[in-house]
Structures are given as structure tokens and as C-alpha cells.
C-alpha positions as CSV (number, residue, x, y, z in Angstrom):
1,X,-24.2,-43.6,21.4
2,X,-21.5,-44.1,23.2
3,X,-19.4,-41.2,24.8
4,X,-16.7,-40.2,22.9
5,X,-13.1,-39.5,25.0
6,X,-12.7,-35.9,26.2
7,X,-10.8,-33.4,24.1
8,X,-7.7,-31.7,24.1
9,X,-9.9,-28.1,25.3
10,X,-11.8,-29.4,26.9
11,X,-15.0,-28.4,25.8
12,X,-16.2,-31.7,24.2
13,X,-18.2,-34.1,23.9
14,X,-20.8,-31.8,25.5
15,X,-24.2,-31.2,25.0
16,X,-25.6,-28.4,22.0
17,X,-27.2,-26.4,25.3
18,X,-23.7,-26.2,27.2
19,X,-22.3,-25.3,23.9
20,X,-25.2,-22.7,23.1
21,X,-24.2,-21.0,26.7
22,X,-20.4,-20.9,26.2
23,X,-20.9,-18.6,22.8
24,X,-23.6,-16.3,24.1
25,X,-21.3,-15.8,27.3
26,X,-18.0,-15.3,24.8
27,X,-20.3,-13.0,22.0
28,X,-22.2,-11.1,24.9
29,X,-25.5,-12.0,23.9
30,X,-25.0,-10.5,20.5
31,X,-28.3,-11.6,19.0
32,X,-26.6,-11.7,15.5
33,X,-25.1,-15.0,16.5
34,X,-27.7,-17.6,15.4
35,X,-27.6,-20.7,17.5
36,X,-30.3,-23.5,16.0
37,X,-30.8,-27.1,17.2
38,X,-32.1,-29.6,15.0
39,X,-32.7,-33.3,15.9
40,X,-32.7,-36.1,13.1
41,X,-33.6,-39.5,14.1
42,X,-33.5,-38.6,18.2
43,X,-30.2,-37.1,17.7
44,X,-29.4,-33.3,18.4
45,X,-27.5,-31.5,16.1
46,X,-26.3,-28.0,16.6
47,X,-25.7,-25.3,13.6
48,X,-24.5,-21.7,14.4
49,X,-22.9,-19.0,12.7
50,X,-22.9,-15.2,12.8
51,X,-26.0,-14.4,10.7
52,X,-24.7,-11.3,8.4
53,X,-21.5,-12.7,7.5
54,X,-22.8,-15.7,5.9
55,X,-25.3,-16.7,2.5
56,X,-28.1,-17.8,4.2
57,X,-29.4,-19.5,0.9
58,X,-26.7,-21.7,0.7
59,X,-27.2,-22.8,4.4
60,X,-30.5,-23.9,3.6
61,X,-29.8,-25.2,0.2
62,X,-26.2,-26.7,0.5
63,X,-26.2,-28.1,4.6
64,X,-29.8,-27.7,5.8
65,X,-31.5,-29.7,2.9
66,X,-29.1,-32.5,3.5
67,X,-28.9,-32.6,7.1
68,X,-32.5,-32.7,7.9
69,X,-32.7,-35.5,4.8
70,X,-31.4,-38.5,7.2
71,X,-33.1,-41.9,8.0
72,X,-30.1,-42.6,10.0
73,X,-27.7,-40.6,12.9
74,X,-25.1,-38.4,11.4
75,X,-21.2,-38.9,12.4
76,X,-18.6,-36.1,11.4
77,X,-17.0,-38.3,9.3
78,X,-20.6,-38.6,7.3
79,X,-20.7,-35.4,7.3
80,X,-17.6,-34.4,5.3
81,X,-18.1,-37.2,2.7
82,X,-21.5,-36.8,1.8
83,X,-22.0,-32.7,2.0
84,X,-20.0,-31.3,-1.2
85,X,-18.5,-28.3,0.4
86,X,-14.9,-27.1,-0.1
87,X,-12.7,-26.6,2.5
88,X,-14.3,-28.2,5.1
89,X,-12.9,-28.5,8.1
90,X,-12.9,-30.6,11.6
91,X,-12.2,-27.6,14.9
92,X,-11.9,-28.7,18.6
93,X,-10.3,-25.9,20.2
94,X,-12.7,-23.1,21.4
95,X,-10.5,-20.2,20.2
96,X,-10.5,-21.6,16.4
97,X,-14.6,-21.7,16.8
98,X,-14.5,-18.2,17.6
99,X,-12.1,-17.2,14.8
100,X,-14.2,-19.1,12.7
101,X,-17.8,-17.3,12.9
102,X,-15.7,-14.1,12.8
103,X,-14.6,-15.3,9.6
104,X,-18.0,-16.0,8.1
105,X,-18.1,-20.1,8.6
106,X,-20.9,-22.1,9.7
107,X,-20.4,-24.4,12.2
108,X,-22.3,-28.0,12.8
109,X,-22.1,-30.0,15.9
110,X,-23.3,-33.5,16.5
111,X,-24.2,-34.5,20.1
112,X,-21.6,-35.9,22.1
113,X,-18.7,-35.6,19.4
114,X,-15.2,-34.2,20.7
115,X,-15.1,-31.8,17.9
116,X,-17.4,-29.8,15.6
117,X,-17.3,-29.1,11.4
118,X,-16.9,-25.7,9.7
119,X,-17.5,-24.8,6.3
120,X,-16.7,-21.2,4.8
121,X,-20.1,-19.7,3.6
122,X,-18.6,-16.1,4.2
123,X,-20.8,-13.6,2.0
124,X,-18.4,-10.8,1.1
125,X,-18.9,-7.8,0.0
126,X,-16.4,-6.4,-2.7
127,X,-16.1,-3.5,-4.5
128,X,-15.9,-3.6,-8.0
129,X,-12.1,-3.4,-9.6
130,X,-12.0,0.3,-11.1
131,X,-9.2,2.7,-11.5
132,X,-7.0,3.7,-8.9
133,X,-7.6,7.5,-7.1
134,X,-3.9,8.0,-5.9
135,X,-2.0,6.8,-8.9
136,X,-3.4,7.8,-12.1
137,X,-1.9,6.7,-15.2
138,X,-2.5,7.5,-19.3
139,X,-1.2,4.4,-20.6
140,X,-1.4,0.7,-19.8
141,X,-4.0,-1.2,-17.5
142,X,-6.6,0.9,-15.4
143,X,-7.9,-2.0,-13.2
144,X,-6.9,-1.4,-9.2
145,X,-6.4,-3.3,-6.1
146,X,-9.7,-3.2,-4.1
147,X,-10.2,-4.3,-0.5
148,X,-10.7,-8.0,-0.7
149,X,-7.9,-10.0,-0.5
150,X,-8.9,-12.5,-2.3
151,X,-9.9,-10.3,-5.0
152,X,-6.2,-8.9,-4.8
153,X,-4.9,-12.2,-5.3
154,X,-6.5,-12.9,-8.3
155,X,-5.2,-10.1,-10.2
156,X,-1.7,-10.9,-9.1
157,X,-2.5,-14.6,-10.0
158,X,-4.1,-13.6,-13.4
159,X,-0.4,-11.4,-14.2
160,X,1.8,-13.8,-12.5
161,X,1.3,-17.5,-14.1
162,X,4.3,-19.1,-12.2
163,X,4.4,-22.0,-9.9
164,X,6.8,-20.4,-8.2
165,X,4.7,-17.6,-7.0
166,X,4.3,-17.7,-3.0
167,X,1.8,-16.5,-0.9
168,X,2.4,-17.0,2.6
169,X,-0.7,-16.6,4.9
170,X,0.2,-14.3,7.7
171,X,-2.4,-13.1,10.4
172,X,-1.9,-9.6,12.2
173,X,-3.9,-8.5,15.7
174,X,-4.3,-10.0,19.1
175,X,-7.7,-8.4,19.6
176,X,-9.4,-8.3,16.3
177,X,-7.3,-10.6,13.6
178,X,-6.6,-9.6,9.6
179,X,-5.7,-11.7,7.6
180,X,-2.8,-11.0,5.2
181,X,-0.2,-12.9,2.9
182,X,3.4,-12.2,2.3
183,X,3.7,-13.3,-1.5
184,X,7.1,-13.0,-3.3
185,X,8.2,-15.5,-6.4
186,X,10.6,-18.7,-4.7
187,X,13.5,-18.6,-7.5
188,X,13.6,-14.5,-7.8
189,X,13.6,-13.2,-4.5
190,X,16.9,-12.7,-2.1
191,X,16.0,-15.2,0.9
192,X,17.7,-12.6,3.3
193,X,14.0,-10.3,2.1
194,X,12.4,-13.1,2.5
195,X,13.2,-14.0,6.2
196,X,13.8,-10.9,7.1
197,X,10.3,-9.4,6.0
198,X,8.3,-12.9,7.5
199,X,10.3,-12.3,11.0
200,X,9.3,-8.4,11.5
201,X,5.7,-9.3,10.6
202,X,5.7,-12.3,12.6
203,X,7.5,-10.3,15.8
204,X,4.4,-7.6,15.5
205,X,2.7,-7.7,18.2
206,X,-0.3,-5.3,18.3
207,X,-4.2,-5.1,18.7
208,X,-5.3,-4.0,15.0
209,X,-4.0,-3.3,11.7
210,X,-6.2,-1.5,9.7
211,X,-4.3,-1.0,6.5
212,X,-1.2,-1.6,4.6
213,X,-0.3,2.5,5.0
214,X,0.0,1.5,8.9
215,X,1.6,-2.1,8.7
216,X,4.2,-0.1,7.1
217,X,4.8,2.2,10.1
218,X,5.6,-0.8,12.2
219,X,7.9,-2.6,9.8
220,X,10.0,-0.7,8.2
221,X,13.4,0.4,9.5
222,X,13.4,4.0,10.7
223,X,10.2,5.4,11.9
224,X,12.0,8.5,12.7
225,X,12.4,9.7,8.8
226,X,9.2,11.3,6.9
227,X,10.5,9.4,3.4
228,X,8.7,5.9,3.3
229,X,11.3,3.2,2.9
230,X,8.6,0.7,1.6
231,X,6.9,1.5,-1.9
232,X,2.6,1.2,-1.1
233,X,0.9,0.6,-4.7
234,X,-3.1,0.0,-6.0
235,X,-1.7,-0.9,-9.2
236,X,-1.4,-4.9,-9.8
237,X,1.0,-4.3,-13.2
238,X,3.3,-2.3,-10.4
239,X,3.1,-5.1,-8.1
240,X,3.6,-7.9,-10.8
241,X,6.4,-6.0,-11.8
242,X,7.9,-6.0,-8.7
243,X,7.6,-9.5,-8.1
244,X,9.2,-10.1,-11.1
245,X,12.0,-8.6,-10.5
246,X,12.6,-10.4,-7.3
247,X,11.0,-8.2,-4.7
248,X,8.6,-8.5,-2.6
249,X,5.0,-7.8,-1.3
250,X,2.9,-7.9,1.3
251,X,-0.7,-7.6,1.1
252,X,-3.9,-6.7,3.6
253,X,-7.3,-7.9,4.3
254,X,-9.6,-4.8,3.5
255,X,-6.5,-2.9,2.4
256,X,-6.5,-1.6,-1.4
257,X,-2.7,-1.0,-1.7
258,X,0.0,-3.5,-1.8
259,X,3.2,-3.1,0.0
260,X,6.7,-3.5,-2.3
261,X,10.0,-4.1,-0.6
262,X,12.8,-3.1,-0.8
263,X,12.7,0.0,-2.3
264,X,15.0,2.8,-3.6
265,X,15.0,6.0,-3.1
266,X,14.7,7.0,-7.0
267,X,11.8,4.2,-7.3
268,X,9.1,6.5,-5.6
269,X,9.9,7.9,-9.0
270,X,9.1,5.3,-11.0
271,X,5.9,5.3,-13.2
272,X,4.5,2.3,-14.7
273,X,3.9,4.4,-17.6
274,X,7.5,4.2,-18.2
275,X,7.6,1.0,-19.3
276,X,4.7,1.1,-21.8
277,X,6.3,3.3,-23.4
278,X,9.3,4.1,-25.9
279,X,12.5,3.8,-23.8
280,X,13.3,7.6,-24.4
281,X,10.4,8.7,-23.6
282,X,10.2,7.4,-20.7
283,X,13.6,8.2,-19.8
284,X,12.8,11.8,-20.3
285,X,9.9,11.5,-17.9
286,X,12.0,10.0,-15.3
287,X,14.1,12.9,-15.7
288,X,11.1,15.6,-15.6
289,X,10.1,14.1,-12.1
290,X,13.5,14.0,-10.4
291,X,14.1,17.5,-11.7
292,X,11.4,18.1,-10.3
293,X,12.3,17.8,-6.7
294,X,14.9,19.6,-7.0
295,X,12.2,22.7,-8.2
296,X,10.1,21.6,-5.4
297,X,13.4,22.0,-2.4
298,X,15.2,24.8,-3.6
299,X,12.9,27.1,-5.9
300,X,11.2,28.8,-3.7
301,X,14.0,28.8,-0.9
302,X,16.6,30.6,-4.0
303,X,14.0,33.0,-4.2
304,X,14.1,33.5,-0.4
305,X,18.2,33.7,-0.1
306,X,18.4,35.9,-3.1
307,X,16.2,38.5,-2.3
308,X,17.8,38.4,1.3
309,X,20.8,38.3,1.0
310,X,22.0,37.6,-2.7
311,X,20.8,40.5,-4.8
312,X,24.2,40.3,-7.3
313,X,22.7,37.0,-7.9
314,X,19.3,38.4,-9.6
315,X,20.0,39.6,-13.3
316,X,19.5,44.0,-13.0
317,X,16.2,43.8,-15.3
318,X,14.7,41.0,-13.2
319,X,16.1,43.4,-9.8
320,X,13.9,45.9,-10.7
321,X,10.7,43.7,-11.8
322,X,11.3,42.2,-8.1
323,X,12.1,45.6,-6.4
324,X,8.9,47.0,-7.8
325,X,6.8,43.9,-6.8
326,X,7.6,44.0,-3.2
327,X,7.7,47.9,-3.2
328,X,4.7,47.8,-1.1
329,X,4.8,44.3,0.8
330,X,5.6,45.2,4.9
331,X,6.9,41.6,5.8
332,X,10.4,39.9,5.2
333,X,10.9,37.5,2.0
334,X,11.2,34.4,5.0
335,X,7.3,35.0,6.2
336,X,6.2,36.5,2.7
337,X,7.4,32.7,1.4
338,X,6.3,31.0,4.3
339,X,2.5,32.6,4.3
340,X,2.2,31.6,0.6
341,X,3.5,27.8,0.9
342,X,0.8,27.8,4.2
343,X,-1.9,28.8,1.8
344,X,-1.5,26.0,-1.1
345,X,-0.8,23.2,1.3
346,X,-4.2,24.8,3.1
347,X,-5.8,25.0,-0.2
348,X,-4.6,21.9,-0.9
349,X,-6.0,20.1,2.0
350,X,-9.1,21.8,1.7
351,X,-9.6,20.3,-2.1
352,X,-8.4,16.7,-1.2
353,X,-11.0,16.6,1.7
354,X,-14.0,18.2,0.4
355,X,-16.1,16.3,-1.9
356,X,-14.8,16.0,-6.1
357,X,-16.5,18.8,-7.9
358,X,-17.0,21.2,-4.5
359,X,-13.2,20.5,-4.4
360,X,-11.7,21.1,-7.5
361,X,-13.9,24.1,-7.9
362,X,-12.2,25.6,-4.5
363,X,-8.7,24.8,-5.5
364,X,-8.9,26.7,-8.7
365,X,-11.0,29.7,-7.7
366,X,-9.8,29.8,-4.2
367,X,-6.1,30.2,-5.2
368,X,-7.0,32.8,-8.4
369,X,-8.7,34.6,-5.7
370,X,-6.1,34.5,-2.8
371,X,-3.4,35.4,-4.9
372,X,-5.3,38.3,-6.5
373,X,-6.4,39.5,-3.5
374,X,-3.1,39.3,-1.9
375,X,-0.9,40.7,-4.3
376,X,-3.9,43.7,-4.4
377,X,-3.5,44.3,-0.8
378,X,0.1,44.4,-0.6
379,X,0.3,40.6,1.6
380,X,3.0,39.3,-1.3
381,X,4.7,40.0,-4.3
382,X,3.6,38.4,-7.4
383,X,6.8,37.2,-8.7
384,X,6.8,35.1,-5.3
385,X,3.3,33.5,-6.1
386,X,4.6,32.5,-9.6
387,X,7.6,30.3,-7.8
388,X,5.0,28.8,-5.1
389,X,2.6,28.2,-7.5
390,X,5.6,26.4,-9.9
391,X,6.7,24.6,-6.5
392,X,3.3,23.0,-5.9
393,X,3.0,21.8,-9.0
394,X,6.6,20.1,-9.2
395,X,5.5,18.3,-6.0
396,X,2.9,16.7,-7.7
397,X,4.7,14.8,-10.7
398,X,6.0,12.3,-8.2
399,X,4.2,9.0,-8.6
400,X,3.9,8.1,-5.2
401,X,1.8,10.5,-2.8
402,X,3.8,9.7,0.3
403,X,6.7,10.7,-1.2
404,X,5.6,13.9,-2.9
405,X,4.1,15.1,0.9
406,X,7.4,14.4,1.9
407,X,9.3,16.8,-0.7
408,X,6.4,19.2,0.3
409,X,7.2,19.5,4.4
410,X,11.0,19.6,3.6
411,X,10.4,22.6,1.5
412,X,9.5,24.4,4.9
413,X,12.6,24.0,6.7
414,X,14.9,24.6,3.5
415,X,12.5,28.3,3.1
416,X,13.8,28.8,6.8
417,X,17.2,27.9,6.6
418,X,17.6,30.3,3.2
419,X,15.8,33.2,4.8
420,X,18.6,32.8,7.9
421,X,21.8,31.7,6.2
422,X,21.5,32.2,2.5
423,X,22.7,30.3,0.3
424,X,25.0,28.7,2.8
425,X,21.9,27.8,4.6
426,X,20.2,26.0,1.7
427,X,23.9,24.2,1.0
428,X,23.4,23.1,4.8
429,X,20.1,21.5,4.4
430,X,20.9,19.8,1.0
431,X,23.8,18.3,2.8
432,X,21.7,17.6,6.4
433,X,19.0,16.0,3.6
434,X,22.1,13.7,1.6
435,X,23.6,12.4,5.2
436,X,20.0,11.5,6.1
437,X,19.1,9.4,3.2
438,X,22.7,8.2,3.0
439,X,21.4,6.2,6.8
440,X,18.0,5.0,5.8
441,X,18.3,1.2,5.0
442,X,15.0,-0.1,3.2
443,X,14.5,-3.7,4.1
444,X,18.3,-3.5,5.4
445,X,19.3,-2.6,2.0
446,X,20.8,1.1,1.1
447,X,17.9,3.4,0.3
448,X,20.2,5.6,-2.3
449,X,21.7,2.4,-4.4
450,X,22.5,3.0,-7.3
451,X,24.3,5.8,-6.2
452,X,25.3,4.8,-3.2
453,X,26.8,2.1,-3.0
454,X,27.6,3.2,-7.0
455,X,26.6,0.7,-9.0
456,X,27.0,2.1,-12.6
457,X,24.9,-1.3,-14.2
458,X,21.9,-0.3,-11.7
459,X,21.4,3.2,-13.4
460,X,19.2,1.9,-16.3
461,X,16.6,0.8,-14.1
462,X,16.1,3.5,-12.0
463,X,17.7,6.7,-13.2
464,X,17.7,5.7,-17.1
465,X,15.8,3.4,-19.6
466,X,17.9,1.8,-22.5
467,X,16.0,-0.2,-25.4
468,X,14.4,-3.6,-24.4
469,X,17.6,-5.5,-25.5
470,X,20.2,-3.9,-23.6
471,X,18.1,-4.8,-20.1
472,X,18.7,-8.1,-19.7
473,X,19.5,-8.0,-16.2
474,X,17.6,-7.4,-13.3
475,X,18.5,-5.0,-10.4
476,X,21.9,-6.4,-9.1
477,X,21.8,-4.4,-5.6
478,X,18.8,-6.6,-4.2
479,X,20.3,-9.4,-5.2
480,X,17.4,-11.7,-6.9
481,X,18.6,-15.3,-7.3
482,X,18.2,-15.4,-11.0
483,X,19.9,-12.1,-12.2
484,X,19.1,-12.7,-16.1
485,X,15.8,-11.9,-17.3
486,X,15.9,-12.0,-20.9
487,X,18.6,-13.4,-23.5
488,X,20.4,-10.5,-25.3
489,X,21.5,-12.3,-28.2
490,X,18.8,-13.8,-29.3
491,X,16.5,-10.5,-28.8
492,X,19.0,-8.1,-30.9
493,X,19.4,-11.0,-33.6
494,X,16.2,-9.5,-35.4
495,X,16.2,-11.2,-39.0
496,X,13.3,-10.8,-41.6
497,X,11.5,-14.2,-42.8
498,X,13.1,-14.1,-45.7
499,X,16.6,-14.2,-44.3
């Protein structure tokens, strides 16, 4: 045959041996990588690939069987028309041949060709779709994101039947590569979130990204803040939703959770829930969670200023119940409070860590027994445990676990400020808390809108839910292209047959 012109890497036409030596000395001798040379009709044919990341039945049933099947000498060309296996490709650079068997493809090389085939054999293994650990919910669809991508893109396929659903590929890692895709629907989403979104991902530069959680970190815009500005979600009706409403996502090779951007501040409050459910009702529970942080901030720190420094707050009855609780306790209300919030969050770890039943069983007993034995021995009051007890629990309604861990650590500094300064002290933090969120941007966008900026048509989709036919708009502050989502005469105009 005769030689074929030099390639652009330099590497081919060579010789299967050369090749063989090349990708032991790049793979360190790993003995995983298997490197086989066949020769049909006096001509030598290379195939390798890494050995556990591949179907080995399908090698030998799929290429094998018809390579080794030839009365005549094999030309790439051959090879892609008469092997029927999608998606394969034609590599000459040496850098794509190592990406590839990374990947899971098998790669064939014909003797003195300036470039080798690939085909994508990868044998994954998935996990099967279940229910999602870190956001529970009563109503609607169970299934959950699991940590193949592909997988992840088929349930956002399966919910989103548009042609204008995108999912851009994007790669992550200078050391060991992840794939991922930036997916967002072409007619809904702002282009400004678009671009802006595709340019910090592009622009990071780093060894590894592991998961979602910690692409996050590196792409949102303050990393100095301990609220999340992006919204992380296992749930594909979230993320459909999202999407249609002109946001956007960003998903992870071997991450289960999704990335939504942007996000508001009041939409960590957000349940799915809400929308499967009556419009009131789920306007009620929307209001139970953000009352709730406000029980998680300043319950505990009220108690903490009042019994410092307040007492003509505290009703006379109550005065006395509280005088005779702490009759016998030797510390201040500031470390009494603080002692008590150190012990849930310990107890708290403790059960998340420790394995299901071993952990639920030390949460419940090991706080019924603390508390006893504290209160017994004159550690605390128990009027104190009922308010850290009902502050633990409000920080739990929140739907998003990164945002109720954040309500959880501000309580800390609020308890200090109160025991210090009172109630002037707790008026400080709330306003040192407002001017804080009032500077976080999520995706360059405000993180407060609705409220600020004020947009007054915003509020039923994030503070509020009105019937189905009064939300024909979708949210105006991100500015999705298409702001109309559903027509609201013909939805209210709701005539019987017989009309």
C-alpha cells in the first residue's frame, strides 16, 4: 500500500507497534489499557480501548466479527460504511485519542493510515431514577436526577418536547475532563443569561469539577456571601419548570442536581408542590416557609434581648414562668442560647451523617435526653429549649437545603448581637442582613426582585399564587423573550357543551 501523507500531529501513518509504545508511555503502563493487533489478509490492524469502560460483548459481536471477516484489506473509509455503528468517528490528533479511551470508545487503526476510527462502546453504570433525599415532596412526580447525564437528559427531554430546547455541550477540567451541557429553551430565555452564563463556564479554568454544588462556587457572582445565588435542584418537574419559564440550567456529568439560574431570593422558597396544588393552598404554604425565617432569625435572639435587657416586654405571668425556669441556671441568657443552638446543629450533624435508622434514632432520643438532662442539672431553662427546639424546626420548611443552613448560621450572629445590644442589636443585624442581600446580583440580575426593584406584577410568582387564569405572564424581571404563557381570555371563557 502506498504511504499515505503525514498528518497534522504528527503521529501518522505509523506503524500499530510505534502506536502500541506511544499509549503505554502516555497511560503508564496501566495494564487496563488493552492494545490487540490483528492482521487480515497480511495487513495489520490495531484495536485498543480501556478494558472496564467498554461492553466487551459488543466488541466482539459488533467490530471483531466483521473485521476478522475480510477476503480483502480494510480502508477507513470501509470501515465506517460497512460496520453499523453510530456515531463513528475518524480522530488524528493524539490528545482526542486519549480523550477518547477515557470516554469509553474503541479505537481501530489500519496500518499506515494518517488517522484512526472510534466508536463509543462506553458501558455505564447508572443508578436507577428513584426519589430525591434532599427535596422531598407529597404531591406530584417522585422520579430524581441521577448521576448520568445522559440519563438527566432524558427526563428533561421526556418533560420538555420543544425544538427549541438547547443543550449546549460544555467540557470542564484541564486534568481530568467532565462533560456537561448548558441547556436553556432558544425563544424563552434572556440572551444576556445566555451569554453571560456560557462565557463564566467557558473562562473556568480549573483541574476538576466534581459536582454541580462546586461548579456553582466558581460561577456565581459573590463567593463572599453564605446565601447561594444559583438555585441546585434533583427534581426534573423543577427544572422543566424553570426552563419554561425562560431560565436556565446547567447540568454535570456524575452530578445528580441541576443548576437553575437566575434565581431570587424568595425562590429558595419555592416548592414544586405549590403548583400541584390549589392556588390558596399553596399560597398559604409559601407564606408558612417565609414566616418561617423570620421564626428561625429572630425567635430565639427576642428571647435572648428580652430576658437581658427587655423584661417590660415579657407579659408579668410569663415573667414569672421564666424567672422560675432560670432560677437555678448560673450562665447569662447569650451562652445559655448559644450552648443550646450548638447542641441541635451537633445533634443535627450527627443524624445527617450517621447511617438512616442509627440516625433518626439519635436525633430523637439524643435531644429528649439532652434537654432532660440539662434542664435537670440546671445547664438551661426549659422555656429556652422550647424556642430552640421551635427554631430548628422553622429552619427546616425551607425547600432548598443550602438555603435553610444559611438561615441556620445567621441565627448565631443575630443570638450575639441581641445578647449585646438588645433589641437595637437584632434591628442592626436585620438591617446589616437587608443591605447585604440588597448587593447580591444572581446571574447579574437583583437577588431581592420583586421587591427590589418593586415590581408589583412579579409578586404572584414568588410571594403569592392567583388561580391558573390570572397568570398568564411569565416573570417580567428576567426578561424571557416571550413574556405571555397562556391566553387569558380564552382560559376564563369556561362555557358548558350545552352553551
Amino acid at each position: 500500500m502506498q504511504r499515505q501523507k503525514r498528518s497534522s500531529s504528527g503521529i501518522f501513518p505509523t506503524k500499530p507497534e510505534k502506536l502500541k509504545n506511544i499509549l503505554e508511555q502516555k497511560f503508564e503502563n496501566n495494564p487496563d489499557v488493552s492494545f490487540t493487533v490483528y492482521e487480515v489478509q497480511k495487513q495489520k490492524i490495531a484495536v485498543f480501548f480501556i478494558t472496564y469502560q467498554i461492553k466487551p460483548e459488543k466488541v466482539e459481536r459488533s467490530l471483531l466479527s466483521k473485521l476478522l471477516n475480510k477476503d480483502k484489506e480494510w480502508t477507513n473509509k470501509d470501515l465506517l460504511n460497512e460496520i453499523p455503528l453510530h456515531n463513528g468517528e475518524s480522530v488524528e490528533k493524539l490528545d482526542d485519542i486519549l480523550d477518547g479511551l477515557i470516554q469509553g470508545k474503541v479505537f481501530i487503526y489500519i496500518e499506515d493510515e494518517d488517522r484512526c476510527l472510534s466508536y463509543p462502546l462506553v458501558n455505564v453504570e447508572a443508578r436507577q431514577i428513584g426519589t430525591s433525599e434532599t427535596e422531598s415532596v407529597v404531591v406530584g412526580p417522585k422520579s430524581a436526577f441521577t448521576e448520568t447525564l445522559t440519563t438527566n437528559l432524558n427526563l428533561i427531554r421526556w418533560r420538555v418536547r420543544s425544538t427549541d430546547l438547547v443543550m449546549e455541550e460544555i467540557k470542564f477540567g484541564s486534568r481530568a475532563k467532565t462533560k456537561g451541557r448548558l441547556v436553556y429553551i432558544k425563544s424563552l430565555a434572556n440572551q444576556t443569561d445566555i451569554d453571560t452564563m456560557r462565557q463564566r463556564l467557558e473562562d473556568l479554568d480549573i483541574d476538576h469539577v466534581d459536582d454541580t454544588n462546586m461548579l456553582m462556587q466558581y460561577v456565581e457572582d459573590s463567593s463572599f456571601t453564605l446565601f447561594p445565588q444559583f438555585y441546585t435542584t434533583e427534581l426534573p418537574d423543577r427544572a422543566s419548570y424553570s426552563l419554561l419559564r425562560g431560565r436556565i440550567c446547567v447540568m454535570l456529568e456524575n452530578s445528580p442536581s441541576v443548576i437553575v439560574a437566575p434565581t431570587t431570593f424568595l425562590s429558595f422558597y419555592e416548592s414544586p408542590e405549590d403548583l400541584y396544588m390549589r392556588w390558596n393552598t399553596g399560597t398559604f404554604l409559601r407564606f408558612i416557609r417565609v414566616l418561617s425565617l423570620a421564626i428561625t432569625l429572630l425567635l430565639t435572639p427576642m428571647y435572648v434581648a428580652a430576658v437581658t435587657f427587655h423584661y417590660e416586654m415579657i407579659p408579668t405571668e410569663l415573667l414569672v414562668s421564666i424567672g422560675e425556669s432560670r432560677a437555678g441556671v448560673p450562665f447569662p441568657p447569650i451562652f445559655e442560647a448559644l450552648l443550646l443552638e450548638f447542641l441541635i446543629e451537633l445533634l443535627r450533624e450527627a443524624g445527617a451523617r450517621l447511617p438512616t435508622k442509627i440516625g433518626q434514632t439519635i436525633g430523637i432520643v439524643g435531644g429528649v435526653v439532652i434537654g432532660t438532662a440539662a434542664v435537670q442539672a440546671g445547664i438551661t431553662s426549659d422555656i429556652l429549649i422550647i424556642f430552640t427546639a421551635l427554631s430548628a424546626l422553622a429552619s427546616f420548611t425551607a425547600p432548598s437545603y443550602l438555603m435553610g443552613t444559611a438561615s441556620r448560621v445567621l441565627r448565631f450572629p443575630m443570638i450575639i448581637l441581641a445578647g449585646s445590644l438588645g433589641i437595637l442589636g437584632i434591628m442592626y443585624g436585620i438591617c446589616l442582613l437587608i443591605i447585604h442581600l440588597l448587593k447580591i446580583k444572581s446571574l447579574g440580575r437583583p437577588y431581592l426582585t420583586p421587591l427590589y426593584p418593586f415590581r408589583m406584577k412579579d409578586f404572584n410568582k414568588v410571594v403569592f399564587r392567583l388561580p391558573p387564569q390570572f397568570q398568564g405572564r411569565r416573570f417580567a424581571s428576567f426578561q424571557p423573550k416571550d413574556k405571555r404563557r397562556l391566553d387569558k381570555r380564552k382560559s376564563s371563557a369556561k362555557k358548558d357543551i350545552d352553551k
